[in-house]
C-alpha beads as a LAMMPS data file, in Angstrom:
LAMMPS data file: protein, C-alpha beads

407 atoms
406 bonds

1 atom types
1 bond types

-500.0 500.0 xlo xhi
-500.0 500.0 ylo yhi
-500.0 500.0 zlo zhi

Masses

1 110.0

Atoms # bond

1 1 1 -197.661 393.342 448.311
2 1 1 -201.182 392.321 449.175
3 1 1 -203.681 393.132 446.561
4 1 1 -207.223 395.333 446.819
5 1 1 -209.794 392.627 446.678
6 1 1 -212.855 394.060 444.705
7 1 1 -216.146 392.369 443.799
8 1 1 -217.124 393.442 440.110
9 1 1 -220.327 393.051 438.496
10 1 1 -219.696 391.135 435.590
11 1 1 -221.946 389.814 432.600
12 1 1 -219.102 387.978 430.379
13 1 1 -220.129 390.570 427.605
14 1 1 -217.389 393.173 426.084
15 1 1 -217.542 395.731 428.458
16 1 1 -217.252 393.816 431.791
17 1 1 -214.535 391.158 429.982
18 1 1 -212.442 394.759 429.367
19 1 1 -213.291 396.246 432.790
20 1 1 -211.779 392.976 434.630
21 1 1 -208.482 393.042 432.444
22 1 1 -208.320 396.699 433.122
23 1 1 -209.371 396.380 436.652
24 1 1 -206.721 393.924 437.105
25 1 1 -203.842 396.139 435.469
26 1 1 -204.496 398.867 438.065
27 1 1 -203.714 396.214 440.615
28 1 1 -206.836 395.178 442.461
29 1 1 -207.563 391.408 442.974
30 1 1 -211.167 390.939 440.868
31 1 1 -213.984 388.867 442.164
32 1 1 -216.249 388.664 439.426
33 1 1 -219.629 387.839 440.247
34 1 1 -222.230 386.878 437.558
35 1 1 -225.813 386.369 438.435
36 1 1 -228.586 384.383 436.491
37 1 1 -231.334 386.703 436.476
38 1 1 -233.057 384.546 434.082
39 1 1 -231.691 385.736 430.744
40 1 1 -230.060 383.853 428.236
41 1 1 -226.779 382.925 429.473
42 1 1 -224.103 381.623 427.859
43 1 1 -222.046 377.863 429.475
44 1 1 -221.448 378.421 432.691
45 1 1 -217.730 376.747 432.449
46 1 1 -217.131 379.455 429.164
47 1 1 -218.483 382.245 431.643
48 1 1 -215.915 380.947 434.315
49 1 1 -213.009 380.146 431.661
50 1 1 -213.208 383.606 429.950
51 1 1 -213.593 385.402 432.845
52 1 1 -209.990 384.406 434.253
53 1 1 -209.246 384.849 430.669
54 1 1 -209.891 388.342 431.135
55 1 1 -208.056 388.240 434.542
56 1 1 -210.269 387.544 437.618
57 1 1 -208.584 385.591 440.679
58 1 1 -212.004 384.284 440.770
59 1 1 -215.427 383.882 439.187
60 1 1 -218.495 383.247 440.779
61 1 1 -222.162 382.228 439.272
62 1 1 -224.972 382.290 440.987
63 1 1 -228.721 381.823 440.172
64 1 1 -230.885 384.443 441.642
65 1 1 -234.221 384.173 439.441
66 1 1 -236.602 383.064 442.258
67 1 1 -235.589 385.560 444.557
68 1 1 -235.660 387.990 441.686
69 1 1 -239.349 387.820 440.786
70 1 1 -240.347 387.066 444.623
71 1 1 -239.419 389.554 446.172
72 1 1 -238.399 391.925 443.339
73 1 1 -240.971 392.092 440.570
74 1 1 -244.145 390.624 442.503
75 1 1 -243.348 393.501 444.695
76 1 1 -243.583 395.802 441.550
77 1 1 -246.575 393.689 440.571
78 1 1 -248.623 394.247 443.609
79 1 1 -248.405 397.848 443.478
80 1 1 -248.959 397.912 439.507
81 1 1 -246.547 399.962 439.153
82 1 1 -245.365 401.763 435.745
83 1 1 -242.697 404.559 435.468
84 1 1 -244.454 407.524 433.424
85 1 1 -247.685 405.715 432.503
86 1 1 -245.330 402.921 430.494
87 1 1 -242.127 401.164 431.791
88 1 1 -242.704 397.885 433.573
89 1 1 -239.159 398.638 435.501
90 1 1 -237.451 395.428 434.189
91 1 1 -234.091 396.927 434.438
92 1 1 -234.188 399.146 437.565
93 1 1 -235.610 396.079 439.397
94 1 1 -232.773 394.075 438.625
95 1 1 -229.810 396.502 440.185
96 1 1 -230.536 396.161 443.745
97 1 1 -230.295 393.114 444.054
98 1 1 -227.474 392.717 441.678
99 1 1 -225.731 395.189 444.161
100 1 1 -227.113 393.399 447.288
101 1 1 -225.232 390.112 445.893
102 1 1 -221.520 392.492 445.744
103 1 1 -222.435 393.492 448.962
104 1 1 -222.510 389.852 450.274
105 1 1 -219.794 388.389 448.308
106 1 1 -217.418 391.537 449.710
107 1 1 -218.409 391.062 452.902
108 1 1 -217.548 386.629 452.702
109 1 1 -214.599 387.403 450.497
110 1 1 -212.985 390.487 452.542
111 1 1 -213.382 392.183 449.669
112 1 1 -213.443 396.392 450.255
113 1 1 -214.742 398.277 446.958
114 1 1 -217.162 397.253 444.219
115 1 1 -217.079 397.867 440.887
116 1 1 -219.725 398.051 437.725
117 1 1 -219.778 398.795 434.065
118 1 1 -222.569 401.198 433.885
119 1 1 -221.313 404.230 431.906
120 1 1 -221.618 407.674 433.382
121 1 1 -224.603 408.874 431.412
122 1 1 -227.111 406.112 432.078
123 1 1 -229.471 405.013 435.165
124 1 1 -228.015 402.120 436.074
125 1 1 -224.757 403.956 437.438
126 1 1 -226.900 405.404 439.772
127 1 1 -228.632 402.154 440.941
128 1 1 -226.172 400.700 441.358
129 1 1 -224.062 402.866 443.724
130 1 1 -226.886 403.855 445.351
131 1 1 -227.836 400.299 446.631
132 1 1 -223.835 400.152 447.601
133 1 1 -223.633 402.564 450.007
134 1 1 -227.154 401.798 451.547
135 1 1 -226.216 398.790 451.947
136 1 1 -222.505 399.032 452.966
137 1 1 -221.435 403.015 453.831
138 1 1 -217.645 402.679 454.114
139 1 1 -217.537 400.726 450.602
140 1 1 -215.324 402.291 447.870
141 1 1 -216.828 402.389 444.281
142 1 1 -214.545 401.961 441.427
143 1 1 -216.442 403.028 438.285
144 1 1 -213.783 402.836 435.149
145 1 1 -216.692 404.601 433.106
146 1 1 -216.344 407.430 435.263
147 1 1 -212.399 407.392 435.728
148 1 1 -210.689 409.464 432.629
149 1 1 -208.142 407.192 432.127
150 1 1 -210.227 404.544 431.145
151 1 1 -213.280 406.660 429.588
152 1 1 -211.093 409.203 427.270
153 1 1 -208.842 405.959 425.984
154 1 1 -211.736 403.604 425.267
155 1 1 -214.835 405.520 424.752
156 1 1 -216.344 403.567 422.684
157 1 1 -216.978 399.880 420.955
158 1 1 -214.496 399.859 419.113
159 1 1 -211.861 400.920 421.294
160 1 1 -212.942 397.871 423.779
161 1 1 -212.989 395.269 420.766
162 1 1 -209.453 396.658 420.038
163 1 1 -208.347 396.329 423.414
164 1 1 -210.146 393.028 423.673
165 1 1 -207.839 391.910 420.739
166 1 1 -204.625 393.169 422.079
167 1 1 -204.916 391.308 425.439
168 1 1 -206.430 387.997 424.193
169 1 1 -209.597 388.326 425.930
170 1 1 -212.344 386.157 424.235
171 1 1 -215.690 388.101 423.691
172 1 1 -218.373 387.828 420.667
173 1 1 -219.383 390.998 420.173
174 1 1 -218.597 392.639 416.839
175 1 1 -217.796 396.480 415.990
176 1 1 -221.262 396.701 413.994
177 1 1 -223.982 396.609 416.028
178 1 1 -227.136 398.472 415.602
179 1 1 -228.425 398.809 418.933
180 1 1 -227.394 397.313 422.988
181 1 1 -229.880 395.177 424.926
182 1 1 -229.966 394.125 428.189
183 1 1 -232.020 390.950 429.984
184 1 1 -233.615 389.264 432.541
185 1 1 -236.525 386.901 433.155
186 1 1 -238.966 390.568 433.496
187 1 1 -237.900 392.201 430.155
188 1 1 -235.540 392.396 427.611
189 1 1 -234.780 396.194 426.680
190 1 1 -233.107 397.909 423.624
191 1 1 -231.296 401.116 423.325
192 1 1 -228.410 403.073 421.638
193 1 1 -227.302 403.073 417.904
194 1 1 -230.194 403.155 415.406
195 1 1 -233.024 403.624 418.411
196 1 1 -231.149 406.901 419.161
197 1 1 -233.234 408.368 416.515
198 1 1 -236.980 408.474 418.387
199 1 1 -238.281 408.489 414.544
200 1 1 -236.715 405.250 413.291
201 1 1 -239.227 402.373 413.598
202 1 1 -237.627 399.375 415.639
203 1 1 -236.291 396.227 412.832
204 1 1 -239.124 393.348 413.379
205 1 1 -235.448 391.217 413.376
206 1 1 -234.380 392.790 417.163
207 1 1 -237.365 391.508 418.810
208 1 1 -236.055 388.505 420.652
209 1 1 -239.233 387.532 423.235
210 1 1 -242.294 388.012 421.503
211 1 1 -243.769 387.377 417.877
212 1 1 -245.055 390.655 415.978
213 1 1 -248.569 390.709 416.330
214 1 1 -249.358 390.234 412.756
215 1 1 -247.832 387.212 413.337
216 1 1 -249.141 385.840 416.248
217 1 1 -251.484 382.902 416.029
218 1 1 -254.796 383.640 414.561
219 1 1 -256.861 381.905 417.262
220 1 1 -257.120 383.628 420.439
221 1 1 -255.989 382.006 423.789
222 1 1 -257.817 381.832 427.098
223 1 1 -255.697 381.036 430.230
224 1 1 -256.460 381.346 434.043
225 1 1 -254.173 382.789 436.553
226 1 1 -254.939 382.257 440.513
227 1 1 -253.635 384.786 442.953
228 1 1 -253.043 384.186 446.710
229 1 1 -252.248 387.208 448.566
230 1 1 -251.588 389.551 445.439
231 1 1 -248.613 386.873 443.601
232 1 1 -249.845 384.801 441.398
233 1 1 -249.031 380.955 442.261
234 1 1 -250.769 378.695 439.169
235 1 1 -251.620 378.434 435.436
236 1 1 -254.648 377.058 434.551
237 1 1 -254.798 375.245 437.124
238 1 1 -251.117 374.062 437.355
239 1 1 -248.995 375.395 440.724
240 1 1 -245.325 376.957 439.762
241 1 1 -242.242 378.416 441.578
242 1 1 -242.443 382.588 441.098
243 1 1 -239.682 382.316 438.186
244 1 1 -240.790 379.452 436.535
245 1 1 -244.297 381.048 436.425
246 1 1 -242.866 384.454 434.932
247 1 1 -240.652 381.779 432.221
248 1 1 -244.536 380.566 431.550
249 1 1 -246.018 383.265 431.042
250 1 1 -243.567 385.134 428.541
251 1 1 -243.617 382.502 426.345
252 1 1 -246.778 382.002 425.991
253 1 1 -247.333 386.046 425.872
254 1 1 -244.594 385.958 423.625
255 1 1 -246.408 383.529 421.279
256 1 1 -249.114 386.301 421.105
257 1 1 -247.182 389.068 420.610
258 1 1 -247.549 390.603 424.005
259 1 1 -245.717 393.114 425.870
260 1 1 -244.052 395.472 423.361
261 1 1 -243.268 399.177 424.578
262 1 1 -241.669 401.904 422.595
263 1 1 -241.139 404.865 424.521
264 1 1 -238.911 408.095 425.253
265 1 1 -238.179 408.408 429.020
266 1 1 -236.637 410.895 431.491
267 1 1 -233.824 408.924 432.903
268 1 1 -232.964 410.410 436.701
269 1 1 -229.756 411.804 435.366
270 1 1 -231.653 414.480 433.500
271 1 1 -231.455 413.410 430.038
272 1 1 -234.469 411.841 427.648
273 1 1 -233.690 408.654 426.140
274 1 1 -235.498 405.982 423.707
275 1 1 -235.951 402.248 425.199
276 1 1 -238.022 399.740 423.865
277 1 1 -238.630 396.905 425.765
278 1 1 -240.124 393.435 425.687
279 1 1 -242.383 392.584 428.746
280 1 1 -244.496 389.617 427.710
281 1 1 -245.139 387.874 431.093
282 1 1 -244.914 391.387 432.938
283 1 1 -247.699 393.112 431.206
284 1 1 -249.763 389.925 431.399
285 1 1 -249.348 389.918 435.279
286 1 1 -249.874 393.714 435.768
287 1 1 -253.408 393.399 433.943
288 1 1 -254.662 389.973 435.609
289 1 1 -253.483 391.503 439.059
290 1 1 -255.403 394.840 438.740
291 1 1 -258.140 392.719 437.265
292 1 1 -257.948 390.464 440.640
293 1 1 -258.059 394.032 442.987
294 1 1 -261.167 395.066 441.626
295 1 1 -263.082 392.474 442.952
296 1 1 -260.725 392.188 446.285
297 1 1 -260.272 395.901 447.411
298 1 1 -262.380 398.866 448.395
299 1 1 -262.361 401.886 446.602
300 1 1 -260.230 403.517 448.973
301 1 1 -257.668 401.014 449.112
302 1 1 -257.610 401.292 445.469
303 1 1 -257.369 405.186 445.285
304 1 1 -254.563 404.997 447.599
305 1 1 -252.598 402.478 446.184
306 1 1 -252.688 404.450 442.789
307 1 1 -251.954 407.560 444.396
308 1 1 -248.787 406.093 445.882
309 1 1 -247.894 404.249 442.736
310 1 1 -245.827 406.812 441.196
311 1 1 -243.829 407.351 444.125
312 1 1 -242.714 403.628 444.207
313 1 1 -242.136 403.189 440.572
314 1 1 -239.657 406.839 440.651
315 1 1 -237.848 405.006 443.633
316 1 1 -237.408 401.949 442.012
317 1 1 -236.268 403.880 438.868
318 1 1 -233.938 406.369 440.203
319 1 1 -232.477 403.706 442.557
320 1 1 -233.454 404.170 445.821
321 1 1 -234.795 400.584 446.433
322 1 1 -233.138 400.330 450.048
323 1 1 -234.368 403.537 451.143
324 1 1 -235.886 404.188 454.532
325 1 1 -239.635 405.585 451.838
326 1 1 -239.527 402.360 449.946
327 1 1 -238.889 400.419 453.219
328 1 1 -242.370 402.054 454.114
329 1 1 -244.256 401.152 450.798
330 1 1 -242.967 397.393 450.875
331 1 1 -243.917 396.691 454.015
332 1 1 -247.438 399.239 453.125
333 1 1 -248.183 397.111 449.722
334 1 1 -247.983 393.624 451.744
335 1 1 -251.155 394.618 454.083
336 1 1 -252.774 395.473 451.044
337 1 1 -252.431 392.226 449.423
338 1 1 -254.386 390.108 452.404
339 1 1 -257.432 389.798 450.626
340 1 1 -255.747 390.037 447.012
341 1 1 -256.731 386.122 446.345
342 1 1 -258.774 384.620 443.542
343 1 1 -258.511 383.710 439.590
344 1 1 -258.390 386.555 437.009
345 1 1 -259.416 385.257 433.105
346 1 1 -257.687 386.230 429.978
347 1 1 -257.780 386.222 426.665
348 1 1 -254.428 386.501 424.898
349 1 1 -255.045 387.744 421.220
350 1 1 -252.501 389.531 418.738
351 1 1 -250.908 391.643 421.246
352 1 1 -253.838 392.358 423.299
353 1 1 -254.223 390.787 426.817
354 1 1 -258.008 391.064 427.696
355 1 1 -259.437 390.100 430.977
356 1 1 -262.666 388.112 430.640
357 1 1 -263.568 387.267 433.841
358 1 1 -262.928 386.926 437.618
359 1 1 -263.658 385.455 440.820
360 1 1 -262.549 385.586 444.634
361 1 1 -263.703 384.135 448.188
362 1 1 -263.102 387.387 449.378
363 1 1 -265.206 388.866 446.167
364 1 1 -266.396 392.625 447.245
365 1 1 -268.817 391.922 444.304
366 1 1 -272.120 391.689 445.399
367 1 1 -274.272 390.993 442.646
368 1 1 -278.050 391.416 444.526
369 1 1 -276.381 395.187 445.113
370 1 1 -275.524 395.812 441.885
371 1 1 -278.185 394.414 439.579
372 1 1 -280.503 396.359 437.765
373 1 1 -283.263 394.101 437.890
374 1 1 -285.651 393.820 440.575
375 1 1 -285.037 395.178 443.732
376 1 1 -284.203 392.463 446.779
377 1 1 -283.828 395.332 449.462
378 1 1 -280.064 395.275 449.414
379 1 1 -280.206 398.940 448.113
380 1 1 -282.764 401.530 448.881
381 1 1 -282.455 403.827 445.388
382 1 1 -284.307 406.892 447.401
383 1 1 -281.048 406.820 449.782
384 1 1 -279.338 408.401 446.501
385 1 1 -281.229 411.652 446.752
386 1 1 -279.754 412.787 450.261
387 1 1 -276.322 411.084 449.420
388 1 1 -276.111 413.488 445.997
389 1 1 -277.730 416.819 447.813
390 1 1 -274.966 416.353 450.406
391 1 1 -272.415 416.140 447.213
392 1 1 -273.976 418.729 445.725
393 1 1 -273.532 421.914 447.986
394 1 1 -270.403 422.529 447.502
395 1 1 -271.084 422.901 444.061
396 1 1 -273.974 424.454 444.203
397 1 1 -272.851 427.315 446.366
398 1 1 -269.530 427.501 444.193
399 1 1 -272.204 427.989 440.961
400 1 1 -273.779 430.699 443.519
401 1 1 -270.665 432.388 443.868
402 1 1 -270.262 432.939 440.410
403 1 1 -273.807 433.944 439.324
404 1 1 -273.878 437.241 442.102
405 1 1 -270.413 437.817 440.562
406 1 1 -271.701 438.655 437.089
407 1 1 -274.402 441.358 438.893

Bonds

1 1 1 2
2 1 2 3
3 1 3 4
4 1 4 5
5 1 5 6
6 1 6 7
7 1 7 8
8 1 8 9
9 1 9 10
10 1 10 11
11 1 11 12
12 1 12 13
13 1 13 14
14 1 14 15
15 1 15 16
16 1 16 17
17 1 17 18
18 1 18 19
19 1 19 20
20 1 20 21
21 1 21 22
22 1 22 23
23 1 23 24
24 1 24 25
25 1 25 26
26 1 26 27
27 1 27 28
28 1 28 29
29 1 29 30
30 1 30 31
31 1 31 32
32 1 32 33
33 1 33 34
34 1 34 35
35 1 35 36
36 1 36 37
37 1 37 38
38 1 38 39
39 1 39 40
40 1 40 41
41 1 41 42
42 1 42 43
43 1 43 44
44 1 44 45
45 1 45 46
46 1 46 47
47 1 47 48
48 1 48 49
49 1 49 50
50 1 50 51
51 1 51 52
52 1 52 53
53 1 53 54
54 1 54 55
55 1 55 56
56 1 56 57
57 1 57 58
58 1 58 59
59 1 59 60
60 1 60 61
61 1 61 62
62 1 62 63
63 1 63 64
64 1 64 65
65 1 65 66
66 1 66 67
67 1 67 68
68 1 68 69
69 1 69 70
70 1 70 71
71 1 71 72
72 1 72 73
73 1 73 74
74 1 74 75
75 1 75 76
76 1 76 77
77 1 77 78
78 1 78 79
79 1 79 80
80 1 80 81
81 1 81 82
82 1 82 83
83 1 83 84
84 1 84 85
85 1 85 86
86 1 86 87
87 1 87 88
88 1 88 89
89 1 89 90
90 1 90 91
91 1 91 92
92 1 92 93
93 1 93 94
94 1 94 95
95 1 95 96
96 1 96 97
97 1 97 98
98 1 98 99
99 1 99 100
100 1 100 101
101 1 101 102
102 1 102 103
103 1 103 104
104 1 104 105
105 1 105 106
106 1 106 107
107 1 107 108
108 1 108 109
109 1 109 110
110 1 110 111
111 1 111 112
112 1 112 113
113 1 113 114
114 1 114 115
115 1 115 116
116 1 116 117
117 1 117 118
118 1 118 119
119 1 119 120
120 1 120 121
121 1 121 122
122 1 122 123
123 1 123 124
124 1 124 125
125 1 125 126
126 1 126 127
127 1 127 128
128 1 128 129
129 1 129 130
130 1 130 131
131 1 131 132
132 1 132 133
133 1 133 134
134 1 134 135
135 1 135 136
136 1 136 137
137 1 137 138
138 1 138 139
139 1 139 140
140 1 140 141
141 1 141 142
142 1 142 143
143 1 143 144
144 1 144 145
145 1 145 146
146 1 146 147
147 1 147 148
148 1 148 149
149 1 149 150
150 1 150 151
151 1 151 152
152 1 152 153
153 1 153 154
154 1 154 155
155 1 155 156
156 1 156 157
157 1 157 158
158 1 158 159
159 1 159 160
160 1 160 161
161 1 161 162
162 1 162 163
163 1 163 164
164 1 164 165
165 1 165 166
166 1 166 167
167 1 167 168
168 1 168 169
169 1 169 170
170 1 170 171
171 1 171 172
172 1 172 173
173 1 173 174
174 1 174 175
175 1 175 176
176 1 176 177
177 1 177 178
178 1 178 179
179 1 179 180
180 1 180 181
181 1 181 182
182 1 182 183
183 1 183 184
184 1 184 185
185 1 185 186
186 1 186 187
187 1 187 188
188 1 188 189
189 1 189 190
190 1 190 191
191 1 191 192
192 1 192 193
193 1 193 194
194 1 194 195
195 1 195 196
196 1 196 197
197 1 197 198
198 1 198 199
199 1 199 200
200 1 200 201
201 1 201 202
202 1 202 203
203 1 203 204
204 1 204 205
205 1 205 206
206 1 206 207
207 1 207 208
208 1 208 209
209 1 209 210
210 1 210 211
211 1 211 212
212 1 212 213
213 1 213 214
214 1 214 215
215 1 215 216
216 1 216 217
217 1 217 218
218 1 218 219
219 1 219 220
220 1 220 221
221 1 221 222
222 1 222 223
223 1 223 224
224 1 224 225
225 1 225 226
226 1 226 227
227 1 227 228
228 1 228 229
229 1 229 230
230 1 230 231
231 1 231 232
232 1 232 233
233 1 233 234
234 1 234 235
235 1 235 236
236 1 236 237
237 1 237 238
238 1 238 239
239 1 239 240
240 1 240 241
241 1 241 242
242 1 242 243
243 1 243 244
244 1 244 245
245 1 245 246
246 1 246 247
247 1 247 248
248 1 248 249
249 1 249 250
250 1 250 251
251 1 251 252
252 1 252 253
253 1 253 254
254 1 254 255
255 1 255 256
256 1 256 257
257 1 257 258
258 1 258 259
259 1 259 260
260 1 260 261
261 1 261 262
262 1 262 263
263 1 263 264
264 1 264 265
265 1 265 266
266 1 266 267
267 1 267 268
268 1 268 269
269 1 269 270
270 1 270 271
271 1 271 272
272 1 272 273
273 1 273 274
274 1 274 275
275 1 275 276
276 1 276 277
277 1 277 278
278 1 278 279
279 1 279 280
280 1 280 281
281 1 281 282
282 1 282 283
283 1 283 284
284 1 284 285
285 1 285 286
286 1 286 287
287 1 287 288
288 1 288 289
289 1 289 290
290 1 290 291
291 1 291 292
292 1 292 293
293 1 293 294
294 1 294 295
295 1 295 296
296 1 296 297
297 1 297 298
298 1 298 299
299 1 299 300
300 1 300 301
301 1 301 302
302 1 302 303
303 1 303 304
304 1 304 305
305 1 305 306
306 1 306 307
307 1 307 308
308 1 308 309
309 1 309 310
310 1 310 311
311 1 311 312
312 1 312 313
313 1 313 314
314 1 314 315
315 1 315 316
316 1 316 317
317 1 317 318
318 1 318 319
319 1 319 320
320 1 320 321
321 1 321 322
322 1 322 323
323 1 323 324
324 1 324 325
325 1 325 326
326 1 326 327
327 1 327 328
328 1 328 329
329 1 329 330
330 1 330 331
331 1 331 332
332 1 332 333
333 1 333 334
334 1 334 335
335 1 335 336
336 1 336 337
337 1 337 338
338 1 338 339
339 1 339 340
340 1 340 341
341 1 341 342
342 1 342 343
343 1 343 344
344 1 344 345
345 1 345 346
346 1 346 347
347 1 347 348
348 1 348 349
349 1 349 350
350 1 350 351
351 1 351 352
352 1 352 353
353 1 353 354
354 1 354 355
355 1 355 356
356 1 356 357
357 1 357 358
358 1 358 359
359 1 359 360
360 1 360 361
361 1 361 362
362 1 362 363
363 1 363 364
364 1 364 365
365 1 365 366
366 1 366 367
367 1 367 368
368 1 368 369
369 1 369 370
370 1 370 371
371 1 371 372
372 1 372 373
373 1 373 374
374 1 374 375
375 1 375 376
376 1 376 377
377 1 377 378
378 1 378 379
379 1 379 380
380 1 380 381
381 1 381 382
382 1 382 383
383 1 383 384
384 1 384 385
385 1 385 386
386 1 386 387
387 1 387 388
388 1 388 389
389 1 389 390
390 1 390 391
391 1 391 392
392 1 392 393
393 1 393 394
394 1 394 395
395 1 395 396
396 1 396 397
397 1 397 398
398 1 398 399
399 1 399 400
400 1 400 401
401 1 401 402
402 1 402 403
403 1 403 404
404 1 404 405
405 1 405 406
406 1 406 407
């Protein structure tokens, strides 16, 4: 009897090594398909050897960090976006594609349902399937986190390590562990076990990209980042691919102690929970690019783009990254990024990313305008008396309105 082929997401951690075995057990033939975001990834041959360990008719690796921070977190970057007032989006930037790349493989392998192992309280569940069925209606989602069978039996860590055991399937996690992380080349985040408590400080030991502050070098650094149509494309001076700029960057941010974020966020599903996250290169990028609009956009330009900002970072968040809205705001944040050219200054100091300077050819900046020395007839100050009156009515008639209500 011909099997169900199914395309799984897999990392080669615990819970996808399980998930395949299981997966396997209930009969469908499992693709596994892991993608090099630009974390730290294990051999490539022990990926593909443990993975039909585990069970899969076939693994598959692929490298996907250049179209990752192209046309993934540039995108972000351009609209300097932040999910409430904090979260770089490192995580929910990574799903759709992730999902985009089960998509293709189950279309080339004749594959009909996808699978994941996101659990059924997180985001990521939702990302995930969300970017399925835009992408491909008629697909079937199999979600063991969500199936009782699988959930009730092994609900937790230790029930996976046990089954793990049982079946002979290599994996190096152990039964203590004080909190789960999860990377790529924009962040690396930390939740669960000891962070579950929003009081308990984070251990200076689970950091992994970045150097405390306090000890971070104790000279500051300057660097220069150049800009060509809102994405940055060079390092003092020196030209790089979009990933292997974002690699620069968070070491060198990471050196310096850059890019830390402890927060407590509303995930989609409804409940709060604690991340903290490592964004080194990220944060560096989102101040040098707002740095670079100020001198390359108009006020208005700049209103709107912030006004529209929290709509694209709740998208990306709650996983509607192949919706017809963001569709709209993608192709809306590319116009805006025309002029966005130029080199933004920093200095890079204990944690602190401070821009020193900037410069463009299509600078907005126009310095005879805005001096306050002498006047050279670019701006007529008595202009400002007409300009205010006219700004002024409304208020002074509201201020009217309330004086001949006290009589």
């Amino acid at each position: 009897m011909k099997r169900e082929k199914l395309v799984l997401a897999y990392s080669g951690g615990l819970d996808t090594s399980v998930i395949v075995h299981w997966l396997n057990k209930q009969g469908y033939e499992v693709i596994a398909l892991c993608l090099d975001l630009g974390q730290k990834v294990e051999d490539l041959d022990e990926i593909l050897e443990k993975g039909k360990k585990a069970g899969a008719a076939k693994v598959l690796v692929e490298n996907v960090e250049e179209e990752f921070v192209k046309d993934y977190v540039f995108s972000s970057i351009h609209w300097n976006a932040l999910y409430e007032g904090t979260y770089l989006l490192g995580t929910s930037l990574a799903r759709p594609l992730i999902a985009k790349k089960q998509i293709e493989i189950a279309e080339k392998e004749g594959a009909s349902a996808v699978s994941h192992g996101a659990t059924g309280k997180g985001n990521d569940q939702v990302r995930f399937e969300l970017s399925y069925y835009a992408l491909k209606p008629d697909i079937r989602v199999i979600a063991p986190w969500k199936i009782p069978e699988f959930y009730q039996k092994y609900p937790g860590r230790s029930e996976l390590l046990d089954y793990a055991k049982k079946f002979g399937i290599p994996v190096k996690a152990t039964k203590e562990s004080p909190w789960s992380s999860d990377e790529n080349l924009m962040h690396i985040s930390f939740e669960s076990g000891m962070l579950e408590d929003p009081w308990q400080a984070p251990l200076q030991e689970m950091f992994e990209l970045s150097k405390s502050p306090q000890k971070a070098p104790s000279d500051p650094q300057e660097i220069l980042i150049e800009f060509k149509n809102g994405s940055p494309t060079a390092i003092d001076g020196k030209k790089y691919s979009p990933a292997k700029l974002l690699r620069q960057l968070n070491e060198v941010g990471g050196m310096h102690g850059i890019g830390r974020v402890d927060m407590v966020e509303s995930r989609f599903v409804g409940m709060k929970n604690r991340g903290v996250y490592e964004t080194p290169g990220g944060t560096i990028l989102h101040i040098a690019h707002r740095a670079i609009e100020s001198i390359t956009l108009n006020r208005g330009v700049i209103n709107l783009k912030d006004s529209l900002m929290p709509r694209f970072a709740q998208l990306t968040y709650d996983g509607f990254w192949f919706s017809p809205e963001m569709e709209i705001l993608l192709d809306m944040v590319k116009k805006t990024q025309e002029p966005v050219n130029g080199t933004v200054r920093l200095e890079l100091y204990k944690g602190n990313c401070t821009v020193t300077g900037r410069k463009s050819p299509n600078s907005l900046y126009v310095e005879d305008m805005a001096t306050m020395e002498a006047d050279h007839g670019a701006y007529d100050p008595k202009d400002a008396v007409g300009f205010i009156k006219l700004h002024a009515l409304p208020l002074r008639i509201h201020a009217g309105l309330k004086a001949n209500s006290k009589h």
